[in-house]
C-alpha positions as CSV (number, residue, x, y, z in Angstrom):
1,X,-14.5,2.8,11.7
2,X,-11.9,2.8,9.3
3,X,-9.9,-0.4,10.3
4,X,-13.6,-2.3,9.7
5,X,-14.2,-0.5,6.2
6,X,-10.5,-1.8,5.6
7,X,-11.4,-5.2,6.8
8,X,-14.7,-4.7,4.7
9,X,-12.8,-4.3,1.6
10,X,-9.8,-6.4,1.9
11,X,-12.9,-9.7,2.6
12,X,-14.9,-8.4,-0.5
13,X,-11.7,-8.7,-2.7
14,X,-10.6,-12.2,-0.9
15,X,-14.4,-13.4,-1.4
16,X,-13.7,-12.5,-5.1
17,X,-10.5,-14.1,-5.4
18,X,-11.7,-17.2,-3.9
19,X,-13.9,-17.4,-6.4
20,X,-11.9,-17.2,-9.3
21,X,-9.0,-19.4,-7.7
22,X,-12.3,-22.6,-7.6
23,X,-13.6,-21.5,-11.0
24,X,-12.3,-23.9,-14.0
25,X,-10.0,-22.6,-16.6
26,X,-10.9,-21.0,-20.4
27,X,-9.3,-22.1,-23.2
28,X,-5.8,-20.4,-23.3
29,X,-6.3,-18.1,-26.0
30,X,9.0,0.4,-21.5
31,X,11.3,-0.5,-18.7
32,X,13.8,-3.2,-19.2
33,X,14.6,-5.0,-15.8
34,X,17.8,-6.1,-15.1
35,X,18.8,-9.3,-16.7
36,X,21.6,-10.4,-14.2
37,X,22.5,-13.4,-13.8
38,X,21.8,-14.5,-9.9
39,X,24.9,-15.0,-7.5
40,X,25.0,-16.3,-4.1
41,X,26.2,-14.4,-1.3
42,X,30.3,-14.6,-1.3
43,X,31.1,-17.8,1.3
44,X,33.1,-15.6,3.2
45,X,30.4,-13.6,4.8
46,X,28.5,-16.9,5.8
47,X,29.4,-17.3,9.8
48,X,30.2,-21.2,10.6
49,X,31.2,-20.8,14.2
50,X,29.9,-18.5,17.1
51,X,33.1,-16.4,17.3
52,X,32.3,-15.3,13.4
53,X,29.0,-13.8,14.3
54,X,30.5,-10.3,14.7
55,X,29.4,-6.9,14.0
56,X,32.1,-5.3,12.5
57,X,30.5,-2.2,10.9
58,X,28.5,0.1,13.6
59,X,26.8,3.4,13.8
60,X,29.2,6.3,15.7
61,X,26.4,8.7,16.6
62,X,24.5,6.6,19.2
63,X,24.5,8.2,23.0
64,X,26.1,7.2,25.9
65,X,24.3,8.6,28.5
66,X,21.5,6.2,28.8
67,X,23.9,3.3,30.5
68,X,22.5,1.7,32.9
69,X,18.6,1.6,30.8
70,X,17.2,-1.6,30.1
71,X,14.3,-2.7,27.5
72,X,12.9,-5.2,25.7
73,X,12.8,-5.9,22.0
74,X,10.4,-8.7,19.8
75,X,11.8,-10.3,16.9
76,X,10.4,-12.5,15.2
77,X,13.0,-15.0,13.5
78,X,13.9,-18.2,11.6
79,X,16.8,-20.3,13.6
80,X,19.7,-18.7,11.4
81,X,18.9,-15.4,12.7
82,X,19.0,-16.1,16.4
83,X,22.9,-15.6,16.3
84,X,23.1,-12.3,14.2
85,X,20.6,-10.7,16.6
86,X,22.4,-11.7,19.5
87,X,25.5,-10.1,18.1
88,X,23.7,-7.3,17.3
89,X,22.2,-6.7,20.9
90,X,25.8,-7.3,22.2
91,X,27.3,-4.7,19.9
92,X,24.5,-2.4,20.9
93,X,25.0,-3.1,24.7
94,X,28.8,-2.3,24.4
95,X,28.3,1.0,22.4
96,X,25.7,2.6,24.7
97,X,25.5,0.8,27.9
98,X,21.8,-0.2,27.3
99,X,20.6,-3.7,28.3
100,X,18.3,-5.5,25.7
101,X,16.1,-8.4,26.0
102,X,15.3,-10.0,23.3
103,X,11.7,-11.5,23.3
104,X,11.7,-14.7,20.3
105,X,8.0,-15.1,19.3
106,X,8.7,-17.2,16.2
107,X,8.0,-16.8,12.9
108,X,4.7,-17.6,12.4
109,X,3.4,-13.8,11.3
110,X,-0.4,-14.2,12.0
111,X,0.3,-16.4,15.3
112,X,2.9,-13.5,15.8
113,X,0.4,-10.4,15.5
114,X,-2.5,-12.2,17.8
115,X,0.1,-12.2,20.3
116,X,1.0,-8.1,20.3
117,X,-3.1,-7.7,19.7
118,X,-3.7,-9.3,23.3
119,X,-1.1,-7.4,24.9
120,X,-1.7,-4.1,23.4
121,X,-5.3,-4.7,24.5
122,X,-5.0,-5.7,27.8
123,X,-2.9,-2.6,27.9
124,X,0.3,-4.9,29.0
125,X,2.7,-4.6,26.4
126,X,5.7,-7.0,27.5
127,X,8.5,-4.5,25.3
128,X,9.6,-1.4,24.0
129,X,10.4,-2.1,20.5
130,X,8.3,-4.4,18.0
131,X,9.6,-5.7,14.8
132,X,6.1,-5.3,12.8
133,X,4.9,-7.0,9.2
134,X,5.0,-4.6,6.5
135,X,0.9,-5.1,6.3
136,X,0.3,-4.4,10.3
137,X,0.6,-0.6,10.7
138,X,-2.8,0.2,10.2
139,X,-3.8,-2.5,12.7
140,X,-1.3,-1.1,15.3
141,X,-1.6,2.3,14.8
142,X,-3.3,3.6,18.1
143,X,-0.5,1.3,20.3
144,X,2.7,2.9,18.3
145,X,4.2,6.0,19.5
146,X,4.8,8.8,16.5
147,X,8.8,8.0,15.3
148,X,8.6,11.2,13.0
149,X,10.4,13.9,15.4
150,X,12.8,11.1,16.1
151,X,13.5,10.1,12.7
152,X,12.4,13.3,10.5
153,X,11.5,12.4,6.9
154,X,13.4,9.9,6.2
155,X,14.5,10.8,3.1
156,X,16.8,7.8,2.1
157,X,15.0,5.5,2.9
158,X,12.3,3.5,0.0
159,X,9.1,6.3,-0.4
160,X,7.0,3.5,-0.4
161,X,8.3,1.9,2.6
162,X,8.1,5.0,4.5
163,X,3.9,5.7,3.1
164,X,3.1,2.8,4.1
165,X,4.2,3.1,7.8
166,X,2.7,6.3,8.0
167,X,-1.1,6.6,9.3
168,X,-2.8,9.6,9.7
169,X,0.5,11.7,8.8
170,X,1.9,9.5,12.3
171,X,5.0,7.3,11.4
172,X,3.9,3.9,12.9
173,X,7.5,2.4,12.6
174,X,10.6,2.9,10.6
175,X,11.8,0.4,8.1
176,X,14.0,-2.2,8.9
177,X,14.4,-4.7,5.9
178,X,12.6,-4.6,2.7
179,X,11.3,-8.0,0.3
180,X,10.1,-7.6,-3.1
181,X,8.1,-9.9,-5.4
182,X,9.9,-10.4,-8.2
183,X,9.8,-12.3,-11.7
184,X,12.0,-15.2,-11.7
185,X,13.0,-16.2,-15.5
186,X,15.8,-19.1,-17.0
187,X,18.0,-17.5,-18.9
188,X,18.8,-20.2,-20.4
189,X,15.5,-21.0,-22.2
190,X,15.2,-17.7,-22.8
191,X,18.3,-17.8,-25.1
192,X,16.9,-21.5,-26.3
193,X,13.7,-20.1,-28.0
194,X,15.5,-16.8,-29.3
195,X,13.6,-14.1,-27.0
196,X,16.5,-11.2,-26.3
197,X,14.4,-10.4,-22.8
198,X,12.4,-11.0,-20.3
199,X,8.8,-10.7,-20.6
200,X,7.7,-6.6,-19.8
201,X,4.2,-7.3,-19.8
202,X,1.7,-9.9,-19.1
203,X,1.0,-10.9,-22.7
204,X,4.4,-11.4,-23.4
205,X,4.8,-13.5,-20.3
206,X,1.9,-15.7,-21.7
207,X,3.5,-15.8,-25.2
208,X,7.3,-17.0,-24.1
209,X,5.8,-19.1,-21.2
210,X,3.5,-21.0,-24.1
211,X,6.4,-21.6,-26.1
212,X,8.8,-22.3,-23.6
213,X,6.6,-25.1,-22.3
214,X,5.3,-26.6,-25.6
215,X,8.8,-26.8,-26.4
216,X,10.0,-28.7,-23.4
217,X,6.9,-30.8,-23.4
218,X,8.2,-31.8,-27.0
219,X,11.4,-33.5,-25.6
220,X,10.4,-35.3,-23.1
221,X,9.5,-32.8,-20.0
222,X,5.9,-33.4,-19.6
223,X,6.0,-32.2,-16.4
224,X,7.0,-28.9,-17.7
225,X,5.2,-25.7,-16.9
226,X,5.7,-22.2,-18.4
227,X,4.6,-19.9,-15.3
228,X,4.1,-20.5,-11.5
229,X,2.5,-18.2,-8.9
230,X,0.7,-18.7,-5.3
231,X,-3.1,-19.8,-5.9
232,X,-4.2,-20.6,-2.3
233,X,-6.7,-18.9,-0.8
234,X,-3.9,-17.2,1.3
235,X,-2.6,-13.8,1.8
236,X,-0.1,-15.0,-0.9
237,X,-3.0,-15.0,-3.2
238,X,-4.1,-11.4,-1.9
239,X,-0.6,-10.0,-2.8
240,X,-0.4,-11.7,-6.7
241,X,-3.9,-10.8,-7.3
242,X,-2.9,-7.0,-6.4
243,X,-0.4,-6.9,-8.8
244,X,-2.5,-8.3,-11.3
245,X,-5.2,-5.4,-10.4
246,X,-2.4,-2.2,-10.4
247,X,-0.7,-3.7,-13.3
248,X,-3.6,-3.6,-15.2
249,X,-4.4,-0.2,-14.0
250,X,-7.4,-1.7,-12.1
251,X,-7.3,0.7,-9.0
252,X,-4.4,-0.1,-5.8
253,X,-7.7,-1.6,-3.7
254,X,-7.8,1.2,-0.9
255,X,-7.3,4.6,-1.2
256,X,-5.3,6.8,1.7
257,X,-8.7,7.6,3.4
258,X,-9.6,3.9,3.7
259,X,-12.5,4.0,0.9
260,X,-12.0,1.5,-1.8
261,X,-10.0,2.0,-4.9
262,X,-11.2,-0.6,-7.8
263,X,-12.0,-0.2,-11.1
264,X,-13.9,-2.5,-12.5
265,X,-12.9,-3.8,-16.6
266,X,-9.4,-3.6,-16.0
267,X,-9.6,-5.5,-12.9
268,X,-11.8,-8.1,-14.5
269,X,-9.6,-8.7,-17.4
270,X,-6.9,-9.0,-14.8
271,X,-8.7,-11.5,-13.1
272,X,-10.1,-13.3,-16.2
273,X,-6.2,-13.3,-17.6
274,X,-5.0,-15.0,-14.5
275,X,-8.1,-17.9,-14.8
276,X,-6.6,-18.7,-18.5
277,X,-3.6,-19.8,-16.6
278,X,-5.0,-22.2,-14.9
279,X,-3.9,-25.9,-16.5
280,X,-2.4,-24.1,-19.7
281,X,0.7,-22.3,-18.4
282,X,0.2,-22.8,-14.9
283,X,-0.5,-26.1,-13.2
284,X,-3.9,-27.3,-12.9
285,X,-3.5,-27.1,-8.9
286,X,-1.7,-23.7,-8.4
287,X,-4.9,-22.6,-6.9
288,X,-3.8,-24.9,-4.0
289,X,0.3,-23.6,-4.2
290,X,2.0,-21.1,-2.2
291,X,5.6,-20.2,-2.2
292,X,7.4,-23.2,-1.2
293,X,5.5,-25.1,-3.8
294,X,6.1,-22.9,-6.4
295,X,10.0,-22.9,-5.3
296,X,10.3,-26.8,-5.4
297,X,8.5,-26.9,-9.2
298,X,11.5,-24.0,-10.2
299,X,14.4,-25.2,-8.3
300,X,13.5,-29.4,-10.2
301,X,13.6,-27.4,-13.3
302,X,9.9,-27.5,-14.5
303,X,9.2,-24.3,-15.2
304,X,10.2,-21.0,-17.2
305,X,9.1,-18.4,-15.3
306,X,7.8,-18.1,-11.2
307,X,6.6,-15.0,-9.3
308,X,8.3,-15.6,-5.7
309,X,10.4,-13.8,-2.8
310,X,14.0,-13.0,-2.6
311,X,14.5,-15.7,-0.4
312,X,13.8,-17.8,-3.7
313,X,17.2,-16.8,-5.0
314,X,19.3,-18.1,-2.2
315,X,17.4,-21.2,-3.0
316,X,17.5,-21.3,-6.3
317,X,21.9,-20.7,-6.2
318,X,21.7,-23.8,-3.7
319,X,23.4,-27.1,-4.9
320,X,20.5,-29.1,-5.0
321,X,19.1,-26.8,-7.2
322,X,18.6,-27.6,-11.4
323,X,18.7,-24.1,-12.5
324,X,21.9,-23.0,-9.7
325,X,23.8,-20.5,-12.7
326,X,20.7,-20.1,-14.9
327,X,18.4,-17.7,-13.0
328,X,17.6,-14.0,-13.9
329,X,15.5,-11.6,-12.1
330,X,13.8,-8.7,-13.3
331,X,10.0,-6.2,-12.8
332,X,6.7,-8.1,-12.1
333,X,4.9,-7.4,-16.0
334,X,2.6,-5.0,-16.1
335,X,-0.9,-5.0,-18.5
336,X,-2.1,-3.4,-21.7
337,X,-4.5,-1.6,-20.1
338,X,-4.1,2.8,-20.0
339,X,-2.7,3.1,-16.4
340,X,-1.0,0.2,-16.7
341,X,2.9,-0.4,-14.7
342,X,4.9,-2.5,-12.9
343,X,3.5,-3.6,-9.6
344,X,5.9,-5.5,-7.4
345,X,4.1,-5.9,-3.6
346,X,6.5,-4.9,-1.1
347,X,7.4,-7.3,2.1
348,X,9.6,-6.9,5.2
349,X,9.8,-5.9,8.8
350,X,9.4,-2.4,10.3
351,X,10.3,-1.6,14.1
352,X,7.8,0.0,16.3
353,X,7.9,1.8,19.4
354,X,5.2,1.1,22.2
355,X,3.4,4.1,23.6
356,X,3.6,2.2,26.9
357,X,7.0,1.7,27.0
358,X,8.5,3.4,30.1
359,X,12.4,3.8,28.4
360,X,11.7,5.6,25.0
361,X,14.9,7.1,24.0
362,X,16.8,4.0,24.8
363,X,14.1,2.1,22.6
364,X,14.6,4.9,19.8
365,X,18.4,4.4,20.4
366,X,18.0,0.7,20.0
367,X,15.3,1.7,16.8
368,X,17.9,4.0,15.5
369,X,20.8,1.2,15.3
370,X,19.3,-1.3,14.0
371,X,17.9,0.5,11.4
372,X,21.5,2.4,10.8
373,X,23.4,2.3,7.5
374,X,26.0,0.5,8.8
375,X,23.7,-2.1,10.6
376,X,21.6,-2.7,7.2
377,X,25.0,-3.3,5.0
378,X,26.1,-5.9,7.4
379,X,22.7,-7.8,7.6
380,X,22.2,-7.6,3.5
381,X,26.4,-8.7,3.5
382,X,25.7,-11.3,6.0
383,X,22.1,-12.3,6.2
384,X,20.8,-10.8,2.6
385,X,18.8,-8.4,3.8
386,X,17.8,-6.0,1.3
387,X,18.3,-2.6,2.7
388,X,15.3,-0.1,3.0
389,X,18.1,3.0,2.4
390,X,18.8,2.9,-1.4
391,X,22.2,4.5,-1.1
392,X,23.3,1.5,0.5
393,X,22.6,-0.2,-3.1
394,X,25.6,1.7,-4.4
395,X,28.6,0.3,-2.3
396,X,31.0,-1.8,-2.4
397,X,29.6,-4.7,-0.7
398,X,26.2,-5.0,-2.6
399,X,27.6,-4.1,-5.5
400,X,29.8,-7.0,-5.7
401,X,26.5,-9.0,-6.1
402,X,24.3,-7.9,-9.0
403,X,21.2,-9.1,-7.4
404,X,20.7,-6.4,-5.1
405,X,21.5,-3.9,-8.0
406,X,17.9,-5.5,-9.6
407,X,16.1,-5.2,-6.2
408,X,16.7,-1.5,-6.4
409,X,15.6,-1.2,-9.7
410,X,12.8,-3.3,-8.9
411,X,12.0,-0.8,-5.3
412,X,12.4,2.5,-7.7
413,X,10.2,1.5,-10.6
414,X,7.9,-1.0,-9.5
415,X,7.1,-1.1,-5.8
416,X,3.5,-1.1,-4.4
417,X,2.0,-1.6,-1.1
């Protein structure tokens, strides 16, 4: 019953949203994020050959008296990832003596979760461990086996990461890597129109993004635009509209028992806020956008602000890019309204255990090393994976690179599920 009221409730807000995103546009009427400016990963931890894709850092606590066990893992992964988990199954192998299979389901995430639905309900699971979407514990709750007496509280790891992977006081899966929305700003037209931040809430967005643009329209860049986001009617559109909702203090949709959490004039004038966008500061067809369009309007140099991934940084330090050395990152604004905050959705992948599987503590070995310390500095070194244990935001490695020093600021004062 309660995975139908959620369904209930997540369609009445997406009916909603719809609506707004086909509606035409009105007349356009704290914390202090970090105001880095972005760098890429250091070359040297980018593998060019096969031999470079080596684990170098490992756990020293993982047993060694499984050898001989065998099980099965999913991942789902782009094509640069395919040699980093290979490594990483080889280390594992050679540290405990367990055999892993890795099972490659691509990267398609709803294509992805059909495909664990169908086995889970033909009760013939195909592995042991399941790299999950942040958004699927709920759905898999009944299929995953309770990490909590493996894994205890947790403690280190990001509170909200570790909420929303609990259901029913069971821990569904345990963080593996963390993504963030974030606000993407030039610091370079910032400095240009004489504003000494980023904007901290959503009428200062409005106001910098209006002048930014006017004033770029005015030499020459008519094709110029002061803020993108994801319109499409798309799960991108579900997580923007969110933070428009908590930001405002319009209610976080669903409330721990499953019954739904709105309230009503601040989410309106969240919604009604957005709609002025529409064809003033945002382009007239960013109810039609989603990431990758938003990404290629920033990275030409069109726009002043965009709401986007991490991944988007990477891009945006890329040599193709207009704005490579000009990019900050800071907190998602947050409204006027009282209640108000930052609200920055959180993304990533957790690992689950199956209640089928026939070798648990090999799988919760194979759980507990990939989700190690050691294991999540190399992949955010190596891969830029932001780590779901915020100590790891404090060494050496990440602290070389001030970006994940704003994505830890971002996870402690703005993160929402």
């Amino acid at each position: 019953m309660s995975n139908i009221k959620t369904t209930f409730g997540a369609l009445g807000l997406l009916g909603i949203l719809t609506g707004f995103a086909l509606a035409n546009p009105d007349d356009y009427k704290g914390f202090r994020g970090s105001e880095h400016k972005i760098t890429a990963l250091p070359s040297t931890t980018v593998a060019k050959t096969v031999s470079e894709f080596e684990i170098k850092d490992w756990p020293r606590n993982l047993r060694t008296d499984l050898k001989g066990s065998s099980i099965k893992v999913v991942l789902p992964e782009n094509a640069p990832d395919r040699p980093w988990n290979d490594a990483l199954m080889r280390k594992f192998r050679e540290l405990t003596g367990i055999e892993v299979q890795t099972i490659r389901p691509g990267n398609d995430t709803s294509a992805v979760l059909s495909s664990y639905l169908r086995e889970f309900e033909t009760g013939s699971p195909h592995a042991d461990v399941y790299a999950i979407d942040i958004v699927w514990p709920g759905i898999l709750s009944e299929y995953a086996e309770d990490l909590r007496p493996a894994f205890g509280d947790m403690s280190d790891m990001v509170p909200g990461l570790v909420e929303n992977n609990t259901v029913r006081g069971k821990l569904i899966a345990v963080p593996y890597f963390v993504e963030i929305s974030l606000l993407y700003y030039r610091r370079d037209l910032l400095g240009k129109y004489h504003f000494a931040q980023p904007p901290r809430t959503w009428n200062e967005l409005e106001h910098q993004a209006k002048v930014i643009a006017n004033g770029e329209r005015a030499n020459d860049k008519s094709s110029f635009w002061g803020f993108l986001w994801q319109g499409a009617a798309s799960e991108a559109l579900t997580c923007n509209a969110l933070e428009w909702q908590i930001s405002q203090g319009g209610g976080s949709l669903l409330k721990p028992d499953g019954t739904i959490s709105l309230e009503h004039a601040p989410m309106v004038q969240a919604l009604e806020r957005a709609r002025r966008w529409i064809g003033t500061v945002s382009p007239p067809d960013v109810t039609g956008q989603l990431e990758d369009d938003s990404l290629r309007i920033w990275k030409n140099g069109d726009a002043a602000f965009m709401r986007n991934w991490p991944y988007a940084y990477v891009e945006s330090m890329r040599p193709d890019s207009s704005v490579r050395n000009q990019v900050g990152v800071t907190l998602l604004p947050k409204g006027d309204h009282p209640g108000a905050r930052h609200a920055d959705v959180l993304g990533g992948f957790q690992l689950m255990l199956s209640t089928k599987s026939a070798n648990k503590d090999a799988a919760i070995e194979l759980v507990k090393f990939l989700t190690s310390s050691e294991i999540q500095r190399v992949n955010a070194a190596t891969r830029g994976y932001a780590p779901t244990r915020l100590a790891l935001y404090a060494s050496p490695a990440l602290k070389a690179n001030p970006f994940f020093a704003t994505l830890r600021d971002v996870l402690l004062n703005g993160a929402v599920t």
